[in-house]
N, C-alpha and C positions, 0 to 999 in steps of 0.2 A: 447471447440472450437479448430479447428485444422485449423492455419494458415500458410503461405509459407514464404519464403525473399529470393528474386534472388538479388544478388550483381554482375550486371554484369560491371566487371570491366575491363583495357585495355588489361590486359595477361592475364586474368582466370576469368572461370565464378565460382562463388560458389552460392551454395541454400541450404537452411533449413527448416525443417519443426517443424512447434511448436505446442504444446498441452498446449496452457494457463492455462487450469484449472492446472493441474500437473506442471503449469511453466518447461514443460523441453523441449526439443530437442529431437523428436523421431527420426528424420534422418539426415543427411547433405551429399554433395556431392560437388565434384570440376572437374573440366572440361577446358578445355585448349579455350580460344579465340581462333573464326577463322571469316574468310570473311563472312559467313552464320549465324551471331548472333543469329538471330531468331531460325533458326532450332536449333542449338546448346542448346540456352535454353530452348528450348521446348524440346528436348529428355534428359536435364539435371532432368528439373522438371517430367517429366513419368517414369527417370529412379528412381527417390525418392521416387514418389510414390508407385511403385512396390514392393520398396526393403521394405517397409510397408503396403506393400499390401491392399491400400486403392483407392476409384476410385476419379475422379476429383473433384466430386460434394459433398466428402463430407469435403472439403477446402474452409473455409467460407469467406477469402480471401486472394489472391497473391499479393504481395507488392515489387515493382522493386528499386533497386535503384543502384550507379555505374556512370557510365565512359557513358555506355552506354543502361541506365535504358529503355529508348524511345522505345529503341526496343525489346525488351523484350516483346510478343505480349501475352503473356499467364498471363500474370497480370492484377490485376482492376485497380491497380493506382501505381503514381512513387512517391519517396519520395528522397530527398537529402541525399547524402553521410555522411555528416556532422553532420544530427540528425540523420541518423542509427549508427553512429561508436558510439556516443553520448550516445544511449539508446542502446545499445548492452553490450558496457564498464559496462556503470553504474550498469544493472543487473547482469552481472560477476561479478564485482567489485563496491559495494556501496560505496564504500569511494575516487573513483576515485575524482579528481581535475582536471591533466591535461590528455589528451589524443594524441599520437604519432601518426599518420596515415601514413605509408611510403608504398603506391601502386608501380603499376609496372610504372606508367607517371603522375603522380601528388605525392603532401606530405600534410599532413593537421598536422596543432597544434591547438587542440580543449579545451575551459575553461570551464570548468564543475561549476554553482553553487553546491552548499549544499542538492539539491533537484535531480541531476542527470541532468539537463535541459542546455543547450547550452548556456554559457553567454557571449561569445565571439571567434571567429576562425580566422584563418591567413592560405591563404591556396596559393601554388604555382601551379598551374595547364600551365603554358606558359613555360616552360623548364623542360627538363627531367632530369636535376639537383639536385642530390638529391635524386631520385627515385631508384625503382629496378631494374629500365634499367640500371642506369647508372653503377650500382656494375653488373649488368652480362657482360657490356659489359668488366667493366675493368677485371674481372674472366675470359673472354673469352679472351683477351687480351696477358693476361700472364700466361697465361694454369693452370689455378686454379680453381679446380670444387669449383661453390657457398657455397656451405656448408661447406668448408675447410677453405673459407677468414680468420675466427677469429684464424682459428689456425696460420695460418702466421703471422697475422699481432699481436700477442702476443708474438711473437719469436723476432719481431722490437727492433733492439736497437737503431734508431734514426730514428723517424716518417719522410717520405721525407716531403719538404714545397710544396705542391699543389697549385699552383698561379689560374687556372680553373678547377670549374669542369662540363664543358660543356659535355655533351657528343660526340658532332658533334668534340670538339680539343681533344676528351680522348686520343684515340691511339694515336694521335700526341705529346701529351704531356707522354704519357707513355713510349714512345720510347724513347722521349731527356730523361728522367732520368733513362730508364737503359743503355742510353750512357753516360751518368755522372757516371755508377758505383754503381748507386741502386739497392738492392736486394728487389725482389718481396715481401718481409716481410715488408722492410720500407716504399715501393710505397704502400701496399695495406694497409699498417697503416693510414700511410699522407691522404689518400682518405679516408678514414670511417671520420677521424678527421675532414675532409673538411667540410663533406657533414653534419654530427652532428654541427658542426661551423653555419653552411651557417643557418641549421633550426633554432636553437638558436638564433642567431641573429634574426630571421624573427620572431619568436613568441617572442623576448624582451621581457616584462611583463604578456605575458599569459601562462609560464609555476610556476605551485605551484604545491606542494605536496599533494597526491602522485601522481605520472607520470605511466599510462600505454601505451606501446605500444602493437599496432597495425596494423596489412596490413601484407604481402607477406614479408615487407624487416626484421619483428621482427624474422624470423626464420633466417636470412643470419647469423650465428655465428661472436660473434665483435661489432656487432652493438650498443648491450644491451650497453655492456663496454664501448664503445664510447661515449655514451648517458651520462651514470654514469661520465664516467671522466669530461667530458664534462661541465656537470651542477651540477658535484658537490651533486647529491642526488641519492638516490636509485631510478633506473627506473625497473618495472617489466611486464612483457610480460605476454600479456593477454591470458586464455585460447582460444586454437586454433585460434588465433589472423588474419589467414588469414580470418574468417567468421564472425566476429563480424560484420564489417555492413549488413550482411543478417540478422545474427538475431536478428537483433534490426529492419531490415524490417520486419521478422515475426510477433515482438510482435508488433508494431506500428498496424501493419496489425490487429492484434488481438482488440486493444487496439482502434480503430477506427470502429472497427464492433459493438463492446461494448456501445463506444459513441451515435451510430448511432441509 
């Protein structure tokens, strides 16, 4: 059985196509948010289908989930972000615990029973705090392509102290401390530190071993590190970590036709 997962999330859309029987992933695809959601994923998912050269009908079902699952018009049904990262992790990774979720406008910290199954979440979606907004804006900020951040902030010999990390006060606050004489290595230390801080505290008791991360912000280099110094344990980034909740929309998708 050959089923779909659109993750449409606040910066990127992603989709995957699954072939349950073989448990694997015949295709995946990413595509940038825009005003036109709908068309977007819908020429995301025709472009997936092509590149496997299969037609619509023979996808036993589309499973939306995301930022912005609702609209997403090419699905049968929508599923929460929270049980696709849930059930994506757990198949990459059986032995997952905790789960890191850092999108582009929300963060999720998910607690995995013994069985792979959701036993608990903590999740920020009312401030961009946190998120991969907030590290592009601070990248954009202090002329630092995103991918480079962990190389700086590894160069840090004294993390600056981040009082907010709003994004609405970013640039303002980033300005006073390279007027105080901070170098872009320690400002963009102090921020990773912040923003790993800020999660930590918010999932208190539902981080246990082992910790994968997840979402768009597990590729920003630093972050990982952050994470680790942070809590003190190994954290590992999940295969292709920006698609894991589609493809835990895929199999759900699967896994509900089965039911059915």
């Amino acid at each position: 059985m050959i089923t779909a997962g659109i993750d449409a999330g606040s910066r990127t859309l992603k989709a995957v196509l699954w072939d349950s029987q073989q448990q694997t992933v015949l295709a995946r695809r990413l595509g940038d948010q825009g005003a036109d959601q709908q068309d977007r994923a819908r020429r995301l998912f025709h472009d997936l289908l092509d590149e496997v050269k299969i037609d619509r009908h023979c996808v036993a079902a589309v499973a939306a989930t995301g930022y912005g699952r609702r609209l997403v018009d090419v699905s049968d049904t929508t599923i929460t972000e929270i049980t696709c990262h849930a059930v994506g992790a757990a198949h990459l990774h059986p032995d997952v615990a905790t789960v890191i979720d850092i999108g582009g406008q929300d963060s999720k910290l998910i607690r995995l029973d013994g069985r792979g199954k959701v036993r608990d979440f903590v999740m920020n979606d009312r401030c961009a705090a946190g998120t991969g907004r907030f590290l592009e804006v601070v990248a954009d900020r202090l002329d630092v392509p995103l991918n480079e951040l962990g190389d700086y902030a590894r160069r840090s010999d004294a993390p600056a102290a981040v009082s907010s990390i709003c994004v609405v006060f970013a640039e303002t606050e980033i300005v006073g401390l390279l007027a105080q004489g901070q170098s872009r290595e320690n400002i963009i230390a102090g921020v990773q530190n912040a923003i790993v801080r800020r999660l930590a505290a918010m999932g208190g008791g539902l981080i246990h071993s082992p910790v994968y991360f997840t979402g768009g912000a597990a590729l920003v280099s630093g972050m990982r590190e952050a994470f680790e110094t942070v809590l003190a344990q190994p954290v590992t980034v999940c295969q292709s970590p920006q698609f894991t909740g589609a493809l835990g929309a895929a199999i759900l998708a699967a896994r509900r036709q089965t039911d059915d």
